[in-house]
C-alpha positions in Angstrom: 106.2 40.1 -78.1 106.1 36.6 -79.3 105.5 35.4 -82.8 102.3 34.3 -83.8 102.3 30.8 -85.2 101.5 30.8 -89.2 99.6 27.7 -90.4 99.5 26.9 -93.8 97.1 24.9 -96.3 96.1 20.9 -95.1 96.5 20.5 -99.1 100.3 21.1 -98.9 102.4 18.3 -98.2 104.6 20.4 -95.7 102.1 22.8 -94.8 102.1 23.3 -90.5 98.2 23.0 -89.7 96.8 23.2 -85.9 97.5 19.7 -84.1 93.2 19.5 -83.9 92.9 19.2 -87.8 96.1 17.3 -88.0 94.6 14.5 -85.7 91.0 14.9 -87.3 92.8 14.2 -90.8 95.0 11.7 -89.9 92.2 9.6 -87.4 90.1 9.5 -90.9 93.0 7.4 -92.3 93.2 5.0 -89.7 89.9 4.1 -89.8 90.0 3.2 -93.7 92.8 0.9 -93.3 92.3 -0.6 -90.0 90.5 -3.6 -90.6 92.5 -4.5 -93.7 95.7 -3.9 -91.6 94.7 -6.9 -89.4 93.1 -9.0 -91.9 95.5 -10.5 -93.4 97.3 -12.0 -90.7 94.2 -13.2 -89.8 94.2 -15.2 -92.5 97.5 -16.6 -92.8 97.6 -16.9 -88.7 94.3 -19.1 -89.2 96.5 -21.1 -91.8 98.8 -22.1 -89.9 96.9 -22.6 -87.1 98.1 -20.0 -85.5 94.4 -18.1 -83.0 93.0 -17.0 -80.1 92.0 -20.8 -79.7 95.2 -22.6 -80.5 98.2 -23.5 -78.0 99.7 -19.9 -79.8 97.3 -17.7 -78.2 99.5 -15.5 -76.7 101.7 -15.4 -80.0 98.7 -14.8 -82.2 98.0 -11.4 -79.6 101.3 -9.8 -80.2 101.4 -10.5 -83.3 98.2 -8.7 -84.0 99.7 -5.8 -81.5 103.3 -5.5 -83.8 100.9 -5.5 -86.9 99.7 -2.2 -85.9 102.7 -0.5 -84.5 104.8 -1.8 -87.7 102.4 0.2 -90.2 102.4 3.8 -87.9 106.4 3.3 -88.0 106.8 2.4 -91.6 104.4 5.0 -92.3 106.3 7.4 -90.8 109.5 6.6 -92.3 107.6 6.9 -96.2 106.5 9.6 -94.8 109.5 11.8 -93.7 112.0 8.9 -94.9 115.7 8.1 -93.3 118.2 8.5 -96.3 117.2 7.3 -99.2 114.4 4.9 -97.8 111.1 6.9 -98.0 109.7 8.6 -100.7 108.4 11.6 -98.4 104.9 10.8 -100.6 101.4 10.7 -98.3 101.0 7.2 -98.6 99.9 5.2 -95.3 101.6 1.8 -94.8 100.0 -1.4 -93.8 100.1 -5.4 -94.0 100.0 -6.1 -97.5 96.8 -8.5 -98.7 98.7 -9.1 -102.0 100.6 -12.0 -100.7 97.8 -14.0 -98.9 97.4 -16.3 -101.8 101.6 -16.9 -102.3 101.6 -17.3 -98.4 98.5 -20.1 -97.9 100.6 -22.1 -100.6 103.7 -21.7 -98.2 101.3 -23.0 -95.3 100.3 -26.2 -97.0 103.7 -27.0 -98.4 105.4 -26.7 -95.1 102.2 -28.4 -93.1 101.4 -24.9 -91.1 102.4 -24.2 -87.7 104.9 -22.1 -86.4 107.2 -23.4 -88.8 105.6 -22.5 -91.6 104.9 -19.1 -90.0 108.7 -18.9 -89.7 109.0 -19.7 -92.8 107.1 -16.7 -94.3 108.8 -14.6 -92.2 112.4 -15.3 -92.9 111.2 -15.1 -97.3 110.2 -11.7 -96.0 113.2 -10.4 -94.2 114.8 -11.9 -97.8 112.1 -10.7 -100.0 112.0 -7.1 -98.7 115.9 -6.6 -99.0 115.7 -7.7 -102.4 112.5 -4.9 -103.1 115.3 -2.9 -101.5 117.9 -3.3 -103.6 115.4 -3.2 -106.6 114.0 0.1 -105.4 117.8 1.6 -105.5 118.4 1.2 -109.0 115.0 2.1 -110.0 115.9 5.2 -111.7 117.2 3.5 -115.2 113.9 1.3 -115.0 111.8 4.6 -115.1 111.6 5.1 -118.4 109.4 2.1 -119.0 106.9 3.3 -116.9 105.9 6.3 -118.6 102.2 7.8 -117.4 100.4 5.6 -119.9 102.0 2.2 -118.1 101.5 3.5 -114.5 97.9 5.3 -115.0 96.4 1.8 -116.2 98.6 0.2 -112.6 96.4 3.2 -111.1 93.2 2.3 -113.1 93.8 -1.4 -112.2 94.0 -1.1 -109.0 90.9 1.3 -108.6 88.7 -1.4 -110.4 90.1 -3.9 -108.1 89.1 -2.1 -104.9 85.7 -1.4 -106.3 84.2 -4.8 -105.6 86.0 -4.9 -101.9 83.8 -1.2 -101.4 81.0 -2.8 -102.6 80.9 -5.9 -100.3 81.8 -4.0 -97.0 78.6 -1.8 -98.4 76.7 -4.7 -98.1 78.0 -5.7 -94.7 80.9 -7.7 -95.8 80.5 -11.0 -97.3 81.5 -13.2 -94.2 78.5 -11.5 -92.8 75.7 -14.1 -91.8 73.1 -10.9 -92.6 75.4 -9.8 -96.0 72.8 -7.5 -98.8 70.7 -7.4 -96.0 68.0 -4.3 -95.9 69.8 -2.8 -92.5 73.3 -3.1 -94.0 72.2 -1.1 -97.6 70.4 1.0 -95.2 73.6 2.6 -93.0 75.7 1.9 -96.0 73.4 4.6 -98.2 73.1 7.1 -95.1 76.7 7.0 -94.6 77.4 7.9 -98.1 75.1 10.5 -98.6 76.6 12.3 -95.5 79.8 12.2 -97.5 78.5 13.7 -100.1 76.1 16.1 -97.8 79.5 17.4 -96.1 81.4 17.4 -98.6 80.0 19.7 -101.4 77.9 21.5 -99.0 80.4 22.2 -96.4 83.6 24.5 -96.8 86.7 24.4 -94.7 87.5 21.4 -92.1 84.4 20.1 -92.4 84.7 19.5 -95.8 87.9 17.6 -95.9 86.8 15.8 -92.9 83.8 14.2 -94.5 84.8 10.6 -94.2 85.0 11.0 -90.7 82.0 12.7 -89.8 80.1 9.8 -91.9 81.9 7.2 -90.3 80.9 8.8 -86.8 77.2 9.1 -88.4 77.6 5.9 -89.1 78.5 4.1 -85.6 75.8 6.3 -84.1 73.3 5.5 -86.6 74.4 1.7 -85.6 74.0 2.3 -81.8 70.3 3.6 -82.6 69.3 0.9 -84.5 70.7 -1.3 -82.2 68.1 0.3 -79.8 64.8 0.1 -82.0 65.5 -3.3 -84.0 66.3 -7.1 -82.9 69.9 -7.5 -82.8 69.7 -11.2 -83.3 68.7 -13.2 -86.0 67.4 -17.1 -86.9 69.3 -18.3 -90.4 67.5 -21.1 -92.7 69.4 -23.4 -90.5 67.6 -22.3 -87.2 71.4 -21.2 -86.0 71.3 -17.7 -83.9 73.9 -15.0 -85.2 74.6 -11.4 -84.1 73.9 -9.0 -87.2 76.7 -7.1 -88.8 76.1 -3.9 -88.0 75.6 -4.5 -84.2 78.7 -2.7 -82.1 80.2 -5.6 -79.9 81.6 -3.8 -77.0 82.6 -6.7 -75.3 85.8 -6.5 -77.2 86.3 -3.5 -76.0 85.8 -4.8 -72.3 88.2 -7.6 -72.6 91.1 -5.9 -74.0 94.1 -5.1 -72.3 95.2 -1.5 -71.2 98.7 -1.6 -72.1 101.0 -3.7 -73.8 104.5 -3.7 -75.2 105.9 -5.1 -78.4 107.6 -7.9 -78.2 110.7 -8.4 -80.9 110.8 -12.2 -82.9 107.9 -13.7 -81.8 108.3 -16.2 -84.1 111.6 -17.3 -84.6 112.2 -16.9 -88.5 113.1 -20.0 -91.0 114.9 -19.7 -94.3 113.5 -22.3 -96.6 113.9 -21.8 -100.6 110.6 -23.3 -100.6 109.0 -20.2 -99.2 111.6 -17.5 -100.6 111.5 -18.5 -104.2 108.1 -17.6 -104.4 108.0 -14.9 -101.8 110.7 -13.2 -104.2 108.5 -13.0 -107.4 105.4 -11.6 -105.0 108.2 -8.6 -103.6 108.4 -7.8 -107.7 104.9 -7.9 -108.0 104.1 -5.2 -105.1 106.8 -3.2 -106.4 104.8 -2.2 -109.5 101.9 -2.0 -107.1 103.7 0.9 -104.7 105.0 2.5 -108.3 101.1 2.7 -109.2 99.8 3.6 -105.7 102.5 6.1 -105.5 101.8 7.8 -108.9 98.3 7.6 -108.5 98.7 9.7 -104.9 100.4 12.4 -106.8 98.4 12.8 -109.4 95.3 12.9 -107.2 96.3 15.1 -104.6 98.9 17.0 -106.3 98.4 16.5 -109.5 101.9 16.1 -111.0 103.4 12.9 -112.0 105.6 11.5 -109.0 109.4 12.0 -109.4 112.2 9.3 -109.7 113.3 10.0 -105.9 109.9 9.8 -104.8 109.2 6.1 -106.8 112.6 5.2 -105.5 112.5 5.7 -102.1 108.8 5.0 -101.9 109.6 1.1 -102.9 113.1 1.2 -100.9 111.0 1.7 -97.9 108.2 -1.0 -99.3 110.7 -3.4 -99.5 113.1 -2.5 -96.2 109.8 -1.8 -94.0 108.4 -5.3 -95.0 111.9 -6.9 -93.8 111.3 -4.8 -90.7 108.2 -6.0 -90.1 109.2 -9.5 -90.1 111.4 -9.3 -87.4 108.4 -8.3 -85.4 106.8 -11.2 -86.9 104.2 -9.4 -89.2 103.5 -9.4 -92.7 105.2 -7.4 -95.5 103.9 -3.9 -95.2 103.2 -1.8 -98.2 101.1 0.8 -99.8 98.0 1.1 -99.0 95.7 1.8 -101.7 92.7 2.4 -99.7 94.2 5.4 -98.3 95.3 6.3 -101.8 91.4 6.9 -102.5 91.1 9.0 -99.3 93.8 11.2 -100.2 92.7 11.7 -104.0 89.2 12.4 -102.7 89.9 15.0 -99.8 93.2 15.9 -101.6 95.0 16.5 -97.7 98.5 15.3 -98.5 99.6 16.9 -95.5 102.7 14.9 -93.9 102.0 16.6 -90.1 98.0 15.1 -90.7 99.3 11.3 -92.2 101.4 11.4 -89.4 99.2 11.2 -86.5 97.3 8.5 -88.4 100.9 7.2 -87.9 100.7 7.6 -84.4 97.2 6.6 -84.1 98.2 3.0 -85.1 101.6 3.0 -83.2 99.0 4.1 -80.2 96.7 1.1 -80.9 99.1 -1.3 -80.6 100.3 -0.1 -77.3 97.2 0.8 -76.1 94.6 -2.5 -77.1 91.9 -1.1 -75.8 92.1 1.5 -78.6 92.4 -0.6 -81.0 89.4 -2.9 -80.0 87.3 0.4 -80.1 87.8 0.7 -84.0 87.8 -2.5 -84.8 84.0 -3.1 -83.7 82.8 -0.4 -87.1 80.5 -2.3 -88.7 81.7 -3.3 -92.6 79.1 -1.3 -93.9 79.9 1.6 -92.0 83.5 1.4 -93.9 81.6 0.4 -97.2 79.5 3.8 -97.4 82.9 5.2 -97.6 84.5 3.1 -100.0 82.6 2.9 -102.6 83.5 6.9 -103.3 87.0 6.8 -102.5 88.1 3.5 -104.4 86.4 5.1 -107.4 88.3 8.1 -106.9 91.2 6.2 -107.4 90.1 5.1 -110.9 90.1 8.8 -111.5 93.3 9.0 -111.0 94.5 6.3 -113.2 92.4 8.7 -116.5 93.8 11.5 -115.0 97.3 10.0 -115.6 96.6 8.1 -118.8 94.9 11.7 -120.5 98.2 13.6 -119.7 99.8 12.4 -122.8 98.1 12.6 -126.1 95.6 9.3 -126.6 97.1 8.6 -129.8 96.0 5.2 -131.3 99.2 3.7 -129.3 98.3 4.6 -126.3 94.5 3.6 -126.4 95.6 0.3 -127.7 98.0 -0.2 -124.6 94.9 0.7 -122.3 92.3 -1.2 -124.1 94.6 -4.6 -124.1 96.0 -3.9 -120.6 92.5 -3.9 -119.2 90.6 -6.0 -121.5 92.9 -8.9 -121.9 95.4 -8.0 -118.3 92.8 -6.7 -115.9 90.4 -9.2 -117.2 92.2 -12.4 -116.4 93.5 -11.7 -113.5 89.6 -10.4 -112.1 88.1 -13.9 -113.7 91.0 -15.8 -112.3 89.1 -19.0 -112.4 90.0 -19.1 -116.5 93.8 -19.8 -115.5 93.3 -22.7 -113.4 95.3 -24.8 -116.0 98.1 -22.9 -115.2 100.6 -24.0 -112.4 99.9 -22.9 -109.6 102.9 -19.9 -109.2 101.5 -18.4 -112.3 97.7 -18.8 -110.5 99.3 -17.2 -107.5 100.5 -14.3 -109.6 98.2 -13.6 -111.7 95.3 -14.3 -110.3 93.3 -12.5 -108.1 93.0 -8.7 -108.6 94.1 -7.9 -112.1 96.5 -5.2 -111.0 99.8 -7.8 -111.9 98.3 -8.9 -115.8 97.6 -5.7 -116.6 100.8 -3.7 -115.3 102.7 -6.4 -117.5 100.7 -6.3 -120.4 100.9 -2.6 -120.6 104.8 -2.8 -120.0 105.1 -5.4 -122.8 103.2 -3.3 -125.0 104.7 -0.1 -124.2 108.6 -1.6 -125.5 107.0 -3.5 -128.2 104.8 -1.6 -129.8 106.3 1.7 -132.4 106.7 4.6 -131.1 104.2 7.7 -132.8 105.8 9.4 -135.3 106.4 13.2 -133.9 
């Protein structure tokens, strides 16, 4: 008589859980990090001149293909890890937005173009060895990260996402109809569903909440789209499409199939581009320590061990060298997904998987991929604005497991108020040049992860 298969708890990390849930799971996290998978080579394509409209057409395609097979197969390899290089933590991996500012300056030095593009990409095949190497001998280095240093890196990076949440909410701020009554509108329903399914749901249902309000969401969209104008007239008297309209045309235009090609763009190795590239590859480092620690506290809630931080940026660093052969961005941690899995707490490896092979399917399959990447922003942003908070949780969560001693509160109240504070107002360090703009500006996360390291070796220890 044969065996009947035994499944286990989605909150496990090796738990074995029916393929159905598994691809449920795993589909939600691919829908929270799509969009910023893509966007930042977006951006730094558009730099260097590098679109759909330029002479690099074709290039700019695969490119945008390799992005998405890059993150399911460094994924993967964080996820299960080869050696040493993974941290086997539930973290999904994607093109890293951290470096858009370093890499614009790269762009304009080097006058764009496919040079410049090479450019980047040979500092990252550099840049992500040396993470590499720095992720090795991590162990030593643990000791100054202790859980009051990395839960304000977790904090940090929780208030930093908050705003992004809050501006996909609102339709996203590109949006020629951003804040606009429609946008708050699905943003708001979408949200309550969450909630709805959530707390009033048990099983499945419940720890597939962000899907079913995403799915709310695109129908809700679709209906609209039915029963309102889809078209609007700005002060200008210009025409635009409204953000929350689903554009199937991209759908119709994509391709079926489509391989990956290796090198695209033939990579360049100017100290021009490394130099800076390098101090950007120690910056996400004590990003992946926090997104990392905060991913274990939320869904586990332990602190994450010294393997785990180790291989977890081994694989940061070697997966971001990996992706610039295939001509893509670095690829890191992605903190978005950080929030999903502190909010539903499934740290299943099997379910982060096939979000794994979701992407790796997108980028073979374009047609796929066009199909999630018409959600409308606020679709998204009825989902964010729970799960980036959730990862703010997780920084208190990680800061209260010591003793808030006067020491501590003053490493958190200067790490956030003075740290976190620059870097979100970055316009105060203007003066500055511009390498110390480029890395401390911006989200906070860097200032206030050094100023609580600082603190943290300077300041006397409490007496026992």
């Amino acid at each position: 008589m044969e065996k009947t298969k035994e499944y286990t708890s989605p909150y496990e990390m090796d738990g074995r859980i029916p393929w159905p849930k598994a691809i449920v799971y795993g589909l939600q996290h691919v829908l929270a990090m799509f969009v910023g998978n893509l966007t930042p080579l977006i951006v730094i394509c558009g730099a260097c001149g590098i679109g759909a409209a330029s002479d690099f057409a074709e290039v700019y395609v695969e490119l945008l293909q390799n992005a998405m097979i890059i993150a399911g197969v460094v994924t993967l390899v964080q996820l299960f890890a080869i050696g040493p290089v993974g941290g086997r933590v539930p973290i999904i991996m994607g093109t890293s937005s951290g470096f858009i500012g370093v890499f614009k300056s790269v762009a304009g030095v080097m006058g764009g173009g496919v040079i410049a593009y090479g450019a980047i990409m040979g500092a990252s095949i550099i840049g992500g060895l040396f993470e590499g190497v720095l992720g090795f001998f991590l162990k030593p280095l643990r000791r100054f990260f202790p859980a009051v240093v990395t839960g304000t890196v977790v904090l940090s990076i929780g208030l930093s996402l908050i705003s992004v949440g809050v501006s996909s909410f609102g339709g996203g701020s590109s949006a020629a109809d951003y804040g606009s009554l429609e946008n708050l509108f699905i943003g708001l329903v979408v949200l309550i569903i969450i909630l709805g399914v959530k707390h009033f749901a048990k099983g499945m249902a419940s720890s597939s909440s962000i899907l079913i309000g995403i799915i709310a969401g695109y129908v809700l969209c679709f209906i609209m789209g039915m029963i309102l104008p889809t078209t609007a007239v700005n002060a200008d008297g210009v025409e635009y499409t409204k953000a929350w309209v689903l554009n199937f045309d991209k759908v119709r235009e994509a391709s079926w199939f489509a391989l990956p090609k290796v090198m695209p763009v033939k990579p360049i190795f100017d100290m021009r581009a490394i130099v800076p590239v390098l101090i950007m590859f120690i910056v996400t480092a004590v990003e992946t320590i926090g997104d990392i620690s905060g991913v274990m506290e939320g869904g586990l809630g332990r602190e994450a061990t010294d393997k785990e931080l180790s291989g977890g940026v081994m694989c940061d660093g070697l997966g971001s060298s990996l992706a610039a052969l295939f001509g893509v961005l670095p690829n890191t941690s992605f903190s978005q997904n950080v929030g999903l899995v502190t909010m539903t707490k499934v740290v299943n490896r099997m379910a982060l998987a096939c979000g794994a092979g979701v992407l790796i399917l997108c980028g073979l399959f374009p047609k796929l991929a066009a199909l999630i990447s018409i959600m409308p922003q606020s679709v998204l942003g009825g989902a964010a604005v729970m799960m980036f908070s959730s990862i703010v949780v997780s920084g208190i969560q990680l800061i209260t497991k010591e003793k808030l001693t006067g020491r501590n509160i003053t490493i958190v109240s200067v790490a956030l108020g003075l740290g976190y504070g620059l870097g979100a107002n970055s316009d105060i360090l203007r003066m500055l040049p511009d390498t110390m703009q480029l890395i401390f500006g911006g989200s906070g996360i860097v200032p206030a992860a050094i100023v609580a390291l600082v603190l943290n070796i300077v300041l006397p220890k409490d007496e026992a």
